[in-house]
N, C-alpha and C positions, 0 to 999 in steps of 0.2 A: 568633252565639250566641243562642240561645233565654233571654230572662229571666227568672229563676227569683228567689227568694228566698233568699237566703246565712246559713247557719251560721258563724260564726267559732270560731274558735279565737285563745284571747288568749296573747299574750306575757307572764310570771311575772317577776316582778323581786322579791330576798328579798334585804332590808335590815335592820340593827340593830333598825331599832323596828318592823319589821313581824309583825303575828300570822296566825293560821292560820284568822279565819273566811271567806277566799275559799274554800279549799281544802273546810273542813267542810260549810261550809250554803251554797255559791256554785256548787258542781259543778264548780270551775277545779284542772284537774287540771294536777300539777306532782310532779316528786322533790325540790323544794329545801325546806328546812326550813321555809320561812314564805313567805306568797303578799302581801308588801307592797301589792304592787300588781300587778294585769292590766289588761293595754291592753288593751280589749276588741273597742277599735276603732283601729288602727294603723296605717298606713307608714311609720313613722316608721324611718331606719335601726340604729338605737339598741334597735328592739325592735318588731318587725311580726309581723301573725295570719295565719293563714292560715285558705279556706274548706273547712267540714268535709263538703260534698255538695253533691251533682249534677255537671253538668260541668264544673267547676274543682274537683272535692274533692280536697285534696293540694295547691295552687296558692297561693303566698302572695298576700295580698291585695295587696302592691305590683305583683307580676308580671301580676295580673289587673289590674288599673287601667291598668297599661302597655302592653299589648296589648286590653282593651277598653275606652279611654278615655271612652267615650260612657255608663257603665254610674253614673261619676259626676253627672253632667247639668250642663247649659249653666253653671250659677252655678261651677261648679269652671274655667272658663276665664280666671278672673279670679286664679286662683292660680297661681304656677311651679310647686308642691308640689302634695301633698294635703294640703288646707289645716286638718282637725282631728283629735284623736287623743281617745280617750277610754277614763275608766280607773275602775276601782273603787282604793280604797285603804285599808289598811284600819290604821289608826295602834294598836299594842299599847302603844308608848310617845312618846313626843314627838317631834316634827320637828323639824330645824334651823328656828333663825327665819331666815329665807329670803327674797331678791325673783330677781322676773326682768326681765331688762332691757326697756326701749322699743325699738321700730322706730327710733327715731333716734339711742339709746344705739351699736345695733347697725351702725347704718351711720356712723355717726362712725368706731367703733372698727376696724371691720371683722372681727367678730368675732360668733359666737354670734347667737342667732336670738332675737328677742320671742315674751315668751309671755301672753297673756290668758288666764283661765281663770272656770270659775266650779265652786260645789259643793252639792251636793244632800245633805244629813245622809240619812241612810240607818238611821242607830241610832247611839246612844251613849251612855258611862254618865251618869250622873244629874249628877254634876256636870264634866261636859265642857265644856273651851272652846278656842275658837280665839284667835292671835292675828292683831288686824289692825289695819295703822297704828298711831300713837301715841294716849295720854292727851290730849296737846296739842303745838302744832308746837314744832319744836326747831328749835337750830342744824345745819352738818355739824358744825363743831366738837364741840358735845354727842352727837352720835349717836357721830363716832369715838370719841371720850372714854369715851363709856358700855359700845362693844366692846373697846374696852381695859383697863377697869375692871371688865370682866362684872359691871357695873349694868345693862345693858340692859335686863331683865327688870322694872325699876322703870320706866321709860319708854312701854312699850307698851299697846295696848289688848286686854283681856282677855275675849273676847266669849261669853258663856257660851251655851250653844247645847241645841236639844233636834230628835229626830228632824221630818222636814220643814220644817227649815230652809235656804234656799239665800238662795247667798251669790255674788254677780259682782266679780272681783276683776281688777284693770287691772293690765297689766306697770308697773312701777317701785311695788305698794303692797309693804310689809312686812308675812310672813303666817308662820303656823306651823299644821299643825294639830296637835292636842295630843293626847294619849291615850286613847284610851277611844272614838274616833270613827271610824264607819266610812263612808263616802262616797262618791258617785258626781260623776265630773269631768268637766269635757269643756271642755277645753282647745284655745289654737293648737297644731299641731302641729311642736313645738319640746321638748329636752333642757336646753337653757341655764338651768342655777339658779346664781347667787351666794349660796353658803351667809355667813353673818354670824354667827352664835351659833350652838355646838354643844353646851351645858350642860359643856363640857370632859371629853365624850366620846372614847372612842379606837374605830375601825373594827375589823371581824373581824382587821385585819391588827396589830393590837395599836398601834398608831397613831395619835395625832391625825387626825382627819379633816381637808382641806384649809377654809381659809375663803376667802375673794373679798372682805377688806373694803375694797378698793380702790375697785373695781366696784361695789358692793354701796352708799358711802356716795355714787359719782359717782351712781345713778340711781336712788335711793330717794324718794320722794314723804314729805317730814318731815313730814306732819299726819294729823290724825285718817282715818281711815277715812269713807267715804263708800258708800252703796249707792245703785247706779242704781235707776229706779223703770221699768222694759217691763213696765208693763201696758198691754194694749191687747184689747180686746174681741172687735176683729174676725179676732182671730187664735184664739180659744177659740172650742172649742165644749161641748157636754155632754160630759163627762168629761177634758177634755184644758184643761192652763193655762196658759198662755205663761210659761216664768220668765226669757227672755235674750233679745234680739234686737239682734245685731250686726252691723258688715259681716264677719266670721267666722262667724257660727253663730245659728240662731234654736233653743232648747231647750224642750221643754216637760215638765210631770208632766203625765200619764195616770196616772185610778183606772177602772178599768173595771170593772164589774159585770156582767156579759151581755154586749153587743157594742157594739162601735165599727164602723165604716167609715170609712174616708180614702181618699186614690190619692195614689200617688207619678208627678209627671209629668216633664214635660221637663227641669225647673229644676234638682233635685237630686235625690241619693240619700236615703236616708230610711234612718236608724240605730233600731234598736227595743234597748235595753237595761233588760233584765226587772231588778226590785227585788224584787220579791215574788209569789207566788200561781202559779198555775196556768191555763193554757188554752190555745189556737191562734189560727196565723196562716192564713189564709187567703188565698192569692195565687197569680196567673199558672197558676191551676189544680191547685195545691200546698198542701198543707195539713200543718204543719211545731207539734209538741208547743213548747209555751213555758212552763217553770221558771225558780227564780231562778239569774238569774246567765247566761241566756240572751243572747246578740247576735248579734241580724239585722242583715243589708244588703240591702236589698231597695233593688236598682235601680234609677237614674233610667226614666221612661216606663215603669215596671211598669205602671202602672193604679192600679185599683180594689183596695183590699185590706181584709178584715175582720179584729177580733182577739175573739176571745170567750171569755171566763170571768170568773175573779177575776183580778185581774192591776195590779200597778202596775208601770211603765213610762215609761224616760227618753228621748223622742221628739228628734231630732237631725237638724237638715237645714242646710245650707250657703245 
């Protein structure tokens, strides 16, 4: 197969608290009533994209991975999976307060899969906030006591947030995002949430939502919130700024104003997830319109690739 640069097409998931600006000003076309969330970037079975041109257009992005395994690069050998999924989200009202398990939560129980994530504020209203971790450490004792008493919400930490803020959040912390925020994620690529607090909400099925506070008080991290600090110089360049580097995923913001050049080489594939503006991608001899709400894959050992205009940009490679 001839390496081109990949259009995706994301998977739509429409949830209680999700609103409609994927849908309006994201270009993420869907019939369901609200676009919560698109996976913009997916294998995930739960919810995977497909590519929308050249020669796989039609082809889901799992089926292409499967048969051209190489299109990931050499650092995906280190995975059983495709090891990241990534999503816009777009919160109209609150999220359950929520953790997701450890890799070792997951292999004791034999169940469900860790998930790491981190998130890029994108816009939200003026007084948005997220929650993450506690005030100050607790007992389990208090933690179940406080989901039992729905006091929780006196407990936690309340982080109030404004556009270009990101945030790297480790399986076992306690998080919600809150209303009014809309975000770009990039996640392991993993389903498994233990919901904890649902503000005593009931589902479209007119129903209590399910909780996990079993789960949820076994592998929760009871203290404050903590932010890693990956800054690292030699990873930036002019217009591009490292905000994650993990053994999962190295993430960056791009502002670009005129032009950038990079190359995607042997190691991985190279995720482009447009935030804002207008311009092109230039690659493998292709030259591909970039709006918001746009995701490229442009494949491992592509080369050399330009991107030119106004354009902010959620840069993603394994």
């Amino acid at each position: 197969m001839k390496l081109y640069p990949m259009i995706l097409k994301p998977f739509v998931s429409e949830t209680i608290w999700g609103g409609r600006k994927l849908i309006d000003e994201y270009h993420v076309e869907t019939e369901k009533a609200n676009a919560a969330e698109g996976w913009m970037l997916s294998c995930h079975p739960s919810g995977f994209g497909s590519i929308v041109n050249g020669e796989l257009a039609g082809v889901s992005l799992p089926d292409a991975v499967e048969k051209f395994p190489e299109i990931c690069g050499r650092n995906a050998e280190n995975f059983s999976d495709f090891p990241i999924l990534i999503k816009f989200i777009d919160a109209r009202d609150d999220l359950s307060v929520q953790v997701h398990p450890t890799k070792e939560y997951c292999e004791l129980t034999g169940r469900g899969q860790s998930k790491t994530e981190c998130w890029y504020i994108i816009d939200c209203d003026e007084d948005a906030h997220l929650i993450l971790g506690f005030k100050d450490k607790i007992s389990p004792e208090q933690f179940k006591e406080a989901i039992e008493n729905n006091t929780l919400t006196e407990y936690v930490d309340k982080v109030k947030v404004k556009k270009g803020d990101f945030f790297f959040i480790e399986s076992g912390t306690l998080h919600a995002i809150c209303k009014g925020i809309l975000l770009a994620e990039v996640q392991e690529s993993s389903n498994t949430t233990y919901r904890i607090y649902d503000y005593n909400r009931v589902g479209n099925d007119g129903k209590p939502r399910e909780l996990h506070v079993a789960d949820g008080v076994a592998v929760t991290k009871l203290e404050k919130y903590s932010q890693p600090d990956f800054s690292n110089p030699e990873l930036d360049k002019e217009g591009k700024k490292l905000l994650a580097d993990c053994p999962l995923f190295k993430t960056w913001k791009l502002g670009i104003d005129g032009e950038l050049s990079d190359s995607a080489d042997e190691s991985s594939f190279v995720s482009l997830l447009v935030l804002d503006g207008e311009g092109t991608l230039e690659c493998c001899g292709e030259t591909l319109d970039l709006i918001k709400g746009s995701s490229i894959f442009i494949p491992a050992n592509a080369g050399e690739y330009k991107l030119c205009g106004k354009l902010e940009i959620i840069e993603t490679r394994i």
